[in-house]
Every structure is written in C-alpha cells, then in structure tokens.
N, CA, C and O atoms as a CHARMM CRD file, in Angstrom:
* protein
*
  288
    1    1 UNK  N     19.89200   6.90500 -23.89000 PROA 1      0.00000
    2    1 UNK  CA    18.47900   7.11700 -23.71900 PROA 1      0.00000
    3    1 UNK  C     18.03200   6.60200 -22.34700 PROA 1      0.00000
    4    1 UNK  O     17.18500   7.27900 -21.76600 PROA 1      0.00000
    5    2 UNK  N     18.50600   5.45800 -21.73600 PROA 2      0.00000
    6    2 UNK  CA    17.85600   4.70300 -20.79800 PROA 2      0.00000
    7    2 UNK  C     18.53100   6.28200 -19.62500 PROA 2      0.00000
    8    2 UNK  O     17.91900   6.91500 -18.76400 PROA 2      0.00000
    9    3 UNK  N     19.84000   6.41500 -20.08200 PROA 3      0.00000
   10    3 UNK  CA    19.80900   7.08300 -18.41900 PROA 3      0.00000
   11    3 UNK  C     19.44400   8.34400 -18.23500 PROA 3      0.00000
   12    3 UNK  O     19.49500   8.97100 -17.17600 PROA 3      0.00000
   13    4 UNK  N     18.94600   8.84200 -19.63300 PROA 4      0.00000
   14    4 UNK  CA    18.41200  10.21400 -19.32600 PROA 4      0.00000
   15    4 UNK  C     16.76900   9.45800 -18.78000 PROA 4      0.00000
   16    4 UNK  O     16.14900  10.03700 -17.88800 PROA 4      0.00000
   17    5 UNK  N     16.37400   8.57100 -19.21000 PROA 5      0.00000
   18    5 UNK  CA    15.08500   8.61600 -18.47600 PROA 5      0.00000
   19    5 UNK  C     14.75500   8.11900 -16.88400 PROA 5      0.00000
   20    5 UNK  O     13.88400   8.46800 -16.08700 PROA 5      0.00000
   21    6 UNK  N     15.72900   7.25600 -16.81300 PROA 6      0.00000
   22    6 UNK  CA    16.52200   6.70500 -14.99800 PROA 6      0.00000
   23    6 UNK  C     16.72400   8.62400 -14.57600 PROA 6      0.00000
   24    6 UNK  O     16.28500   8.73500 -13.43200 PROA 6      0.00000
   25    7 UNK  N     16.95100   9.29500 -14.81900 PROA 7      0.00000
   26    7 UNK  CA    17.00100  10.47000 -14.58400 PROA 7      0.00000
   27    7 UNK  C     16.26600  11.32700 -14.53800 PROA 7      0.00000
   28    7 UNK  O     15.97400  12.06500 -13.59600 PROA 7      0.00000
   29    8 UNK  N     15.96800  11.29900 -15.39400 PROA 8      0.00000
   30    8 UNK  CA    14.06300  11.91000 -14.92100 PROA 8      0.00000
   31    8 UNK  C     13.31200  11.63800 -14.21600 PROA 8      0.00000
   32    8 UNK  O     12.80600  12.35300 -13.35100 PROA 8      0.00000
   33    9 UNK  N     13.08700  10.47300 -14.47800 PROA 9      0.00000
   34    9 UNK  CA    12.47000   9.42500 -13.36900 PROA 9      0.00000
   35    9 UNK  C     12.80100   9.46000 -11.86500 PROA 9      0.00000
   36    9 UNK  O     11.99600   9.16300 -10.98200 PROA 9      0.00000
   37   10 UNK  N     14.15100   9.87800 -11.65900 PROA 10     0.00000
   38   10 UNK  CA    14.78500  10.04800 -10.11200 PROA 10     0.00000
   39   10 UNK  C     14.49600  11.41600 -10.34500 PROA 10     0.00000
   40   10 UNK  O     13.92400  11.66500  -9.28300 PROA 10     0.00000
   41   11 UNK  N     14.48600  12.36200 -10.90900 PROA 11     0.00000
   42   11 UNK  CA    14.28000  14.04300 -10.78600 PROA 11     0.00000
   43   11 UNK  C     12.77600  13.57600 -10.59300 PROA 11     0.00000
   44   11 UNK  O     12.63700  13.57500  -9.37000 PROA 11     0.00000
   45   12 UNK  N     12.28700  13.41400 -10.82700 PROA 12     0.00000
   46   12 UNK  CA    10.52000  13.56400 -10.42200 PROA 12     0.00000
   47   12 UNK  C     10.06200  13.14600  -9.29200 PROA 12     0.00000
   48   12 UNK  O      9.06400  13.66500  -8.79100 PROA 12     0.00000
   49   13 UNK  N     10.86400  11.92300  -8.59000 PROA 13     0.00000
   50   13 UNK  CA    10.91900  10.95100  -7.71800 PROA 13     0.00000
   51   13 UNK  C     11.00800  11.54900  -6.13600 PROA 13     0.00000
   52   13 UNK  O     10.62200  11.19200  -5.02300 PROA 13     0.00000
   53   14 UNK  N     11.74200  12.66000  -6.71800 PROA 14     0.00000
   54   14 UNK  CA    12.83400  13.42600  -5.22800 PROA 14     0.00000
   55   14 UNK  C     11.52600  14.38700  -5.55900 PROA 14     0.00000
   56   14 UNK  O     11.07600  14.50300  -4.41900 PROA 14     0.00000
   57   15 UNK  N     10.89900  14.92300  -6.15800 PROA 15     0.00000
   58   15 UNK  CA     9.90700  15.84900  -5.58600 PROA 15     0.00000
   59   15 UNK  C      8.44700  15.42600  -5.07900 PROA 15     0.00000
   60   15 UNK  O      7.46500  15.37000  -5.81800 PROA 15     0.00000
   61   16 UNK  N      8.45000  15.10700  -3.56000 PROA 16     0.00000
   62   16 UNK  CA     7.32800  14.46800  -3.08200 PROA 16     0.00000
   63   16 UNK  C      6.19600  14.47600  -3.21900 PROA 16     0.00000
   64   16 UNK  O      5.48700  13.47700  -3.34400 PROA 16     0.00000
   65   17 UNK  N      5.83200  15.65300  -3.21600 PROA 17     0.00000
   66   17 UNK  CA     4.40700  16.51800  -4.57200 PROA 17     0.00000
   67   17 UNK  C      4.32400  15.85300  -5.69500 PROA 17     0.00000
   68   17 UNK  O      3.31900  15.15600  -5.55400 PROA 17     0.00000
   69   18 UNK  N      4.89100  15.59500  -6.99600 PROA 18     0.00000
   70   18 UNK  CA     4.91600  14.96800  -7.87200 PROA 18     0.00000
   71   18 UNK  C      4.67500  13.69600  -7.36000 PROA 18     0.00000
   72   18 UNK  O      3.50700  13.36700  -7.56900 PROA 18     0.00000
   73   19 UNK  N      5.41400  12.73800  -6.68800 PROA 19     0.00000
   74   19 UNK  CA     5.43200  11.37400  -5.93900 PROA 19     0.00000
   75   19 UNK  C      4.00300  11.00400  -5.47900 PROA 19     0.00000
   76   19 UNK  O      3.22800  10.12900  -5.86600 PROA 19     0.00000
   77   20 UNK  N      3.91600  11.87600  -4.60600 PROA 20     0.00000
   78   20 UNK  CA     2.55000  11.62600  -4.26000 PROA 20     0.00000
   79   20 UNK  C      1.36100  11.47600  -5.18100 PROA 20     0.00000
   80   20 UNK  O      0.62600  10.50100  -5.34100 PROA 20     0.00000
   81   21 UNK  N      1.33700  12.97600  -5.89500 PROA 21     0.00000
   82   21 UNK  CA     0.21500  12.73500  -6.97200 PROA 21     0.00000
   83   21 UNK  C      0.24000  11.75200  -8.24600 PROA 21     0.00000
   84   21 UNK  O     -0.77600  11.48600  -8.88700 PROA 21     0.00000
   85   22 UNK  N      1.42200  11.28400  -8.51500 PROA 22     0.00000
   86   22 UNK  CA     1.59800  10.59900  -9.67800 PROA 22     0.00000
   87   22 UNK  C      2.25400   9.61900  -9.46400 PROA 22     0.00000
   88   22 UNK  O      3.33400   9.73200 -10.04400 PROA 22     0.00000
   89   23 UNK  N      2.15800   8.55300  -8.84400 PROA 23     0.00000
   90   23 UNK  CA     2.73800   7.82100  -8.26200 PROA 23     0.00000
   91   23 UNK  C      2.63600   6.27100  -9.39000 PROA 23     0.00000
   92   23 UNK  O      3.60400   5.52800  -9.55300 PROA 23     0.00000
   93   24 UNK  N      1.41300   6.07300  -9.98200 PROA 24     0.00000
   94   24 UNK  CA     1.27300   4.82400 -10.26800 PROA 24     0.00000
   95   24 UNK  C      2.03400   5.33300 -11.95000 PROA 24     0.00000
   96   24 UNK  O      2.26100   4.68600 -12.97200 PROA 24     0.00000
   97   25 UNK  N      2.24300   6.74700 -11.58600 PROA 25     0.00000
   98   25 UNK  CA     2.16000   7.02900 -13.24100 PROA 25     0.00000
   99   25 UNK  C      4.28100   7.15900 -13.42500 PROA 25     0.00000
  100   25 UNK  O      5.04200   7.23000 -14.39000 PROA 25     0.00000
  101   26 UNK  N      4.42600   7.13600 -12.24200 PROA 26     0.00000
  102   26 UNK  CA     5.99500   7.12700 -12.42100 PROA 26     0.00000
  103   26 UNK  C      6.64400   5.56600 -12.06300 PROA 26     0.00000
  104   26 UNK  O      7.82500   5.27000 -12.24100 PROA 26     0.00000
  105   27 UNK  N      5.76800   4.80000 -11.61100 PROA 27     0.00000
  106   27 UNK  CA     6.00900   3.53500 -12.07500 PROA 27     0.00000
  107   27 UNK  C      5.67500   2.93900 -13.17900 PROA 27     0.00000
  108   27 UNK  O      6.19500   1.87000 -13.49700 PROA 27     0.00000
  109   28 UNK  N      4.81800   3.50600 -13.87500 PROA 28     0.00000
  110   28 UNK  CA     4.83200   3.23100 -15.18300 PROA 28     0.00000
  111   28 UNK  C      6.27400   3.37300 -16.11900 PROA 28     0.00000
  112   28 UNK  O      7.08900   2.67300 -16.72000 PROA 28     0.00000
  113   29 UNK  N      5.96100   4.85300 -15.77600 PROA 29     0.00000
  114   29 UNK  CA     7.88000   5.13100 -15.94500 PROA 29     0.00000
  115   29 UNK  C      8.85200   4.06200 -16.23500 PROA 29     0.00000
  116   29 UNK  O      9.39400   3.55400 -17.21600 PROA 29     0.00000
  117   30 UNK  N      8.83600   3.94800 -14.99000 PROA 30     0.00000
  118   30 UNK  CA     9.82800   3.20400 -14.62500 PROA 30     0.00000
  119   30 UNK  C      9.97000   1.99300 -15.13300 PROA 30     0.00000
  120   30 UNK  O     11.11000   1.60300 -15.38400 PROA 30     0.00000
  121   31 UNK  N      8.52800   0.91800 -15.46100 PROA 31     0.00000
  122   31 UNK  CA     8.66900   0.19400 -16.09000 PROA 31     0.00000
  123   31 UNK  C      8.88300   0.10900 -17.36900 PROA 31     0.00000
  124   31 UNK  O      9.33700  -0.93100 -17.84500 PROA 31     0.00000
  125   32 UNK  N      8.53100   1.41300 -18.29500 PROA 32     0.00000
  126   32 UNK  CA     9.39700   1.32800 -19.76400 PROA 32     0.00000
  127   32 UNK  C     10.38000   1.57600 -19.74200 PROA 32     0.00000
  128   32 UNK  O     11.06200   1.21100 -20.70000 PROA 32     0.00000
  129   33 UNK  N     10.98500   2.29500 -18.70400 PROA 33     0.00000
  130   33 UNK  CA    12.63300   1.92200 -18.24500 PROA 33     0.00000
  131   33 UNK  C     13.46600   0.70300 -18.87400 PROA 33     0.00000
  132   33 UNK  O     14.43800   0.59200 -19.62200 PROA 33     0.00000
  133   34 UNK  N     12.62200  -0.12500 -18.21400 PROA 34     0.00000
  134   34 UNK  CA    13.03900  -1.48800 -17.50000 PROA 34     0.00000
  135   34 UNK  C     13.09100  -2.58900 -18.94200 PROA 34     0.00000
  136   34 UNK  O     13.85900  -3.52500 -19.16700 PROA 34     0.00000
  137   35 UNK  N     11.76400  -1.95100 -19.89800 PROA 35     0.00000
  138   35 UNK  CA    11.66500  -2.41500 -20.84100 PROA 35     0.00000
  139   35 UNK  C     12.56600  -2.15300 -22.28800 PROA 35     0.00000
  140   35 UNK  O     12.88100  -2.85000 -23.25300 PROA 35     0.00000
  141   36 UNK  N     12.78300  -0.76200 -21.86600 PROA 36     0.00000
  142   36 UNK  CA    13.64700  -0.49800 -23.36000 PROA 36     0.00000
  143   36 UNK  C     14.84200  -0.70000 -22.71200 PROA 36     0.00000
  144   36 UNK  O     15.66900  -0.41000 -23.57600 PROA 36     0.00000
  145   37 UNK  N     15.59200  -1.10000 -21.47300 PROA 37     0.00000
  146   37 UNK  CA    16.91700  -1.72200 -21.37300 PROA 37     0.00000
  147   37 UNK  C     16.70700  -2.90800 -21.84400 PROA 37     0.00000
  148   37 UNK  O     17.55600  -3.33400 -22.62700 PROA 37     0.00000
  149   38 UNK  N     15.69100  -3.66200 -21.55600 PROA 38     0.00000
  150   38 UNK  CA    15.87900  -5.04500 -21.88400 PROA 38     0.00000
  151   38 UNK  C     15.87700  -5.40300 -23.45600 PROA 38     0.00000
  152   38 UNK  O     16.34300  -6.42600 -23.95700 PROA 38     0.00000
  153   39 UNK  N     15.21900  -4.28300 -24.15100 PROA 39     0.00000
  154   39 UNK  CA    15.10000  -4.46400 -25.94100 PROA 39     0.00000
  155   39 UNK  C     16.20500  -4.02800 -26.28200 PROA 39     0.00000
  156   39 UNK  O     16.61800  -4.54400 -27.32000 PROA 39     0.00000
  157   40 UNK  N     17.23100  -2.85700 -25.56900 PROA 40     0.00000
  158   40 UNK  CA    18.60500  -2.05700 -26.18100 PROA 40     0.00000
  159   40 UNK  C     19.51000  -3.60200 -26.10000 PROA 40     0.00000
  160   40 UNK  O     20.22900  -3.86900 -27.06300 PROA 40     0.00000
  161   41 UNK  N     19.44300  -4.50500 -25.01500 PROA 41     0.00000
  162   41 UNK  CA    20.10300  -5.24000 -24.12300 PROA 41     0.00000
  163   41 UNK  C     20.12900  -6.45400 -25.62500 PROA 41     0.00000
  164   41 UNK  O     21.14900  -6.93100 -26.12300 PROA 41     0.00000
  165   42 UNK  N     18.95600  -6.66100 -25.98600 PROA 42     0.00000
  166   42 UNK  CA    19.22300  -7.57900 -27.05400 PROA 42     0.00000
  167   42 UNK  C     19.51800  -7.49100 -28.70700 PROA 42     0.00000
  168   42 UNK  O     20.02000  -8.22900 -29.55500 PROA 42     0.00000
  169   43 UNK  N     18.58700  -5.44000 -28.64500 PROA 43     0.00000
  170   43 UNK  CA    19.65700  -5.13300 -30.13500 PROA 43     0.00000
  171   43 UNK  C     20.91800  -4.82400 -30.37100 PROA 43     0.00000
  172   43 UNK  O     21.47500  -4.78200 -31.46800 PROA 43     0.00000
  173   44 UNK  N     21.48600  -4.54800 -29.03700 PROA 44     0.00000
  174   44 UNK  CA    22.80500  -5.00800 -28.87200 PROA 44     0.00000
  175   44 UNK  C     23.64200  -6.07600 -29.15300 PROA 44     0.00000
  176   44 UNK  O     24.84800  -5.97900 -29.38400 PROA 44     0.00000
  177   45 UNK  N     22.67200  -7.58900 -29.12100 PROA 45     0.00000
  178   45 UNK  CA    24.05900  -8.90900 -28.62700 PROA 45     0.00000
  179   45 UNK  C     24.35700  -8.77500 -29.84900 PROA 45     0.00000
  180   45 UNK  O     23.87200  -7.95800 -30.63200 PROA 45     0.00000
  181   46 UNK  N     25.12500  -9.53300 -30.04800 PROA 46     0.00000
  182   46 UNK  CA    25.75100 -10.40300 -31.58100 PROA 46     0.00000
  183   46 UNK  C     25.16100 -11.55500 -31.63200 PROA 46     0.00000
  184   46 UNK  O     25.02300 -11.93000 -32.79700 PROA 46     0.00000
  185   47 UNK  N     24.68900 -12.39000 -30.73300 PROA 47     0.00000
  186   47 UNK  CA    23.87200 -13.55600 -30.84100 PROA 47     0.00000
  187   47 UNK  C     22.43700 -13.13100 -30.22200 PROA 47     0.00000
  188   47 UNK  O     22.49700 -13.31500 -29.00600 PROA 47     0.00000
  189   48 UNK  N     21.12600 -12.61200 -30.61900 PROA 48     0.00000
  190   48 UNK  CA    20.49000 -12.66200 -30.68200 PROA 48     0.00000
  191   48 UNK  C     19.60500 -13.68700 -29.58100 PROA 48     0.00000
  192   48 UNK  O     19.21600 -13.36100 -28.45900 PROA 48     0.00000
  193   49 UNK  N     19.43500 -14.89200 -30.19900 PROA 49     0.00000
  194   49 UNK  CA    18.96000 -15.96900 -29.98100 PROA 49     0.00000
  195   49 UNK  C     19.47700 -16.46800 -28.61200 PROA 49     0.00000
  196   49 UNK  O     18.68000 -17.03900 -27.86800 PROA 49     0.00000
  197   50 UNK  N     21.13700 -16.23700 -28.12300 PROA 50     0.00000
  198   50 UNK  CA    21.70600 -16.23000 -26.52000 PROA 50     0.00000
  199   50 UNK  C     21.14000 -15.38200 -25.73600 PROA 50     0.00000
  200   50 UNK  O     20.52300 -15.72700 -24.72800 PROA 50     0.00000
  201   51 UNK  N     21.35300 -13.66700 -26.27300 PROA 51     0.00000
  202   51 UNK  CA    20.61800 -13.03700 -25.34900 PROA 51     0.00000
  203   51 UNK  C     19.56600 -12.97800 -24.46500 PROA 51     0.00000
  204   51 UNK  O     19.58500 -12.74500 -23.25600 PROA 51     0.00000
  205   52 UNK  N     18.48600 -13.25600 -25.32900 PROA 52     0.00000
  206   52 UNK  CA    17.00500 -13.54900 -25.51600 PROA 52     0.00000
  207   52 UNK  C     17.13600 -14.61000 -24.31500 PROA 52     0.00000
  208   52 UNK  O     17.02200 -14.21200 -23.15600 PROA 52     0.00000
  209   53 UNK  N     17.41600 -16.19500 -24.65200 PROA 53     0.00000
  210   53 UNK  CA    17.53100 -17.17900 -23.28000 PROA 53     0.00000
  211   53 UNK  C     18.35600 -17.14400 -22.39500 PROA 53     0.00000
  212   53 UNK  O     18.56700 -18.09500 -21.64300 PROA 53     0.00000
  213   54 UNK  N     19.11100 -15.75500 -22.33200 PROA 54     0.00000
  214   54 UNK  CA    20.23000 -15.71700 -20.86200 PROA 54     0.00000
  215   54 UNK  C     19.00800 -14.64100 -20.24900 PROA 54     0.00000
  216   54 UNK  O     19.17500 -14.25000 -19.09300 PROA 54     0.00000
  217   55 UNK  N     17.89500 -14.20300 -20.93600 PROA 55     0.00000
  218   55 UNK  CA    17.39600 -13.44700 -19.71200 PROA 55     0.00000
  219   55 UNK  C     16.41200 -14.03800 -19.24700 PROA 55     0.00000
  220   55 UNK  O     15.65600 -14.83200 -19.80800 PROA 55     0.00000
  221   56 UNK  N     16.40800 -13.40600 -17.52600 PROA 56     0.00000
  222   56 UNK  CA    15.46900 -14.19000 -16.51500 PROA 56     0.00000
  223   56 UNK  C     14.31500 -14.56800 -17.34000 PROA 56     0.00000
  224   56 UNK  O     13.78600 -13.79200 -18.13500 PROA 56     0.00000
  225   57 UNK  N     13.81200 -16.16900 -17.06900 PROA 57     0.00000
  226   57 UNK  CA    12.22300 -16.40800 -17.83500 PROA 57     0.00000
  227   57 UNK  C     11.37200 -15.40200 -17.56000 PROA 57     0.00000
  228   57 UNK  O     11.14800 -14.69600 -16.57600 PROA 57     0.00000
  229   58 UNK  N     10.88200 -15.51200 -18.83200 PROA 58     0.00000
  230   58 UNK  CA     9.60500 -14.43100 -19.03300 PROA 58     0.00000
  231   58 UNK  C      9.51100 -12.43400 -18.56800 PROA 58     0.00000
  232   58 UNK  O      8.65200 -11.55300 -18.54800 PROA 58     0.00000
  233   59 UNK  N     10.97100 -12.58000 -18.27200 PROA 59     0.00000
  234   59 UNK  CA    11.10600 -11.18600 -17.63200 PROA 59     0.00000
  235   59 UNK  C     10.17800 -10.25600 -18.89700 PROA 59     0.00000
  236   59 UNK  O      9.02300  -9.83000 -18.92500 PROA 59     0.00000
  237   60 UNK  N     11.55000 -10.19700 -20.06000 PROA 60     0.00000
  238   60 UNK  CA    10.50700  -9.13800 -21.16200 PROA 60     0.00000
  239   60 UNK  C      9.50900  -9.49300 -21.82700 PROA 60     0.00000
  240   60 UNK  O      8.88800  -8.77400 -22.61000 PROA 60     0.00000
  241   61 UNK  N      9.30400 -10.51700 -21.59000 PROA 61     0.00000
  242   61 UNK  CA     7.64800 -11.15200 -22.35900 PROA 61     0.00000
  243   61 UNK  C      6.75200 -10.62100 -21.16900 PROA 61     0.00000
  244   61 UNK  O      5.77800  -9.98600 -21.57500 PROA 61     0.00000
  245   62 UNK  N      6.84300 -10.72200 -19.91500 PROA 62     0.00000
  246   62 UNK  CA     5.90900 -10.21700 -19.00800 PROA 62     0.00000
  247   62 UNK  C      5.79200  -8.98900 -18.88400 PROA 62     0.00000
  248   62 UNK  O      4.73400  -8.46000 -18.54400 PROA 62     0.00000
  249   63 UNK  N      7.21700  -8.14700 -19.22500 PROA 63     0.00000
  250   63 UNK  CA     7.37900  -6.56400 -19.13000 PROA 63     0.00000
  251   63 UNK  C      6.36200  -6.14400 -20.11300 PROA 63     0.00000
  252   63 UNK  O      5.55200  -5.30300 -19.72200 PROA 63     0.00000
  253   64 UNK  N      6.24600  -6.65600 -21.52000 PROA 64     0.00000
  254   64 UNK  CA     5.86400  -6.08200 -22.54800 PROA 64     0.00000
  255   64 UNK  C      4.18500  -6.45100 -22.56400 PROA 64     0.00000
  256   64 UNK  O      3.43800  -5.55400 -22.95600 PROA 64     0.00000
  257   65 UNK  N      3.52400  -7.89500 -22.09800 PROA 65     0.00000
  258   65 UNK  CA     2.46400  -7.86800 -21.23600 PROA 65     0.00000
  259   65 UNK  C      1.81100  -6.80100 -20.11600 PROA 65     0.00000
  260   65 UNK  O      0.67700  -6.77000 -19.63600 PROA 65     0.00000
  261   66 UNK  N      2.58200  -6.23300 -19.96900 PROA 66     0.00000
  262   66 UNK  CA     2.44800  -5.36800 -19.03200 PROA 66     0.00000
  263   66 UNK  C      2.18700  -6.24800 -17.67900 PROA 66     0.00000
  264   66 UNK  O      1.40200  -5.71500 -16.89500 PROA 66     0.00000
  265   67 UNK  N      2.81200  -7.72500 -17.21600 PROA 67     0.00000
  266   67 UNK  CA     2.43500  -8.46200 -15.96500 PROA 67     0.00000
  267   67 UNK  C      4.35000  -8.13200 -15.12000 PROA 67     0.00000
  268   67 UNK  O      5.30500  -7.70900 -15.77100 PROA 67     0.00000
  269   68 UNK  N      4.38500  -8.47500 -13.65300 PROA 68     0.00000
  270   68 UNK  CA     5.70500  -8.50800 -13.44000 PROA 68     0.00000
  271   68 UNK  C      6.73300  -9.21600 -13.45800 PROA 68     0.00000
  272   68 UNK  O      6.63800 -10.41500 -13.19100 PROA 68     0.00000
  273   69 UNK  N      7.80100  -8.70900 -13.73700 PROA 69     0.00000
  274   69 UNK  CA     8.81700  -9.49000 -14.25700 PROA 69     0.00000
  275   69 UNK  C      9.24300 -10.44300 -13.15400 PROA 69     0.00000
  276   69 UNK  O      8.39200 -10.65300 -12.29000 PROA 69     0.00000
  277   70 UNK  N     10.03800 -10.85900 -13.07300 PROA 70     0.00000
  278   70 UNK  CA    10.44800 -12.29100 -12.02500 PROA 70     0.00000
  279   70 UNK  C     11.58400 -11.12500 -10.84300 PROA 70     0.00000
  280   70 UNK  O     11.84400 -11.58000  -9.72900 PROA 70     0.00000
  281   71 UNK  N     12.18600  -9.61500 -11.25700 PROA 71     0.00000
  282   71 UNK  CA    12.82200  -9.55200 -10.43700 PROA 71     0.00000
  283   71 UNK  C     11.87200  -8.29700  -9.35800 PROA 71     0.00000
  284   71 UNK  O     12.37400  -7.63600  -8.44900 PROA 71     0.00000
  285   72 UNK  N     10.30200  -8.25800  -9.84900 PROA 72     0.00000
  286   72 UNK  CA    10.23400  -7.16200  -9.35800 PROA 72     0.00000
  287   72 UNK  C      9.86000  -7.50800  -8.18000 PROA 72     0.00000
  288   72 UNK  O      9.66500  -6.65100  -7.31800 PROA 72     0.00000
C-alpha cells in the first residue's frame, strides 16, 4: 500500500501543473504517507511496546496531530 501511494504521489509530483495547483494538497499526501508507514511499521513488530519507543520522539504522535515530525 505505502508504495503504490509513494507512487502516486511521485506520478502527480512530476506533473508541474498538478504541482503547482495542488501543492499543499500533495503534501498532505505525502504526509499520510509518512503516517501509515509509521502505523504498518508498528503493526508489524512483535514487540509492540519496543517499536513504539525506538521511534524518533513524538514523530507519530505529532504526525497524527497533524504538527511536524522531528525529521521533517
């Protein structure tokens, strides 16, 4: 799922027309990107509770706030 939408997201990206006019709206994009890797990332672990504190502070608590994460 994540890379068909990393893919879209770059197909829309490369057309400057689109870019231009929709710009805040393909960073939006991009940030539920960012967000459903980080939720796949932890229904993934086997430890739960590791995952969760091996990622950067507040990254997906701020993602899901909608504020920025620590790497943006």
């Amino acid at each position: 799922m994540s890379r068909d939408l990393t893919a879209a997201g770059e197909e829309l990206s490369d057309d400057v027309a689109i870019l231009t006019r929709h710009q805040r709206l393909l960073q939006g994009f991009d940030h539920w990107v960012q967000i459903q890797r980080g939720l796949a990332q932890l229904l993934r672990a086997d430890d739960i509770d590791r995952a969760a504190a091996s990622c950067r502070p507040g990254d997906l608590a701020a993602r899901l706030n909608g504020g920025p994460s620590s790497s943006n």
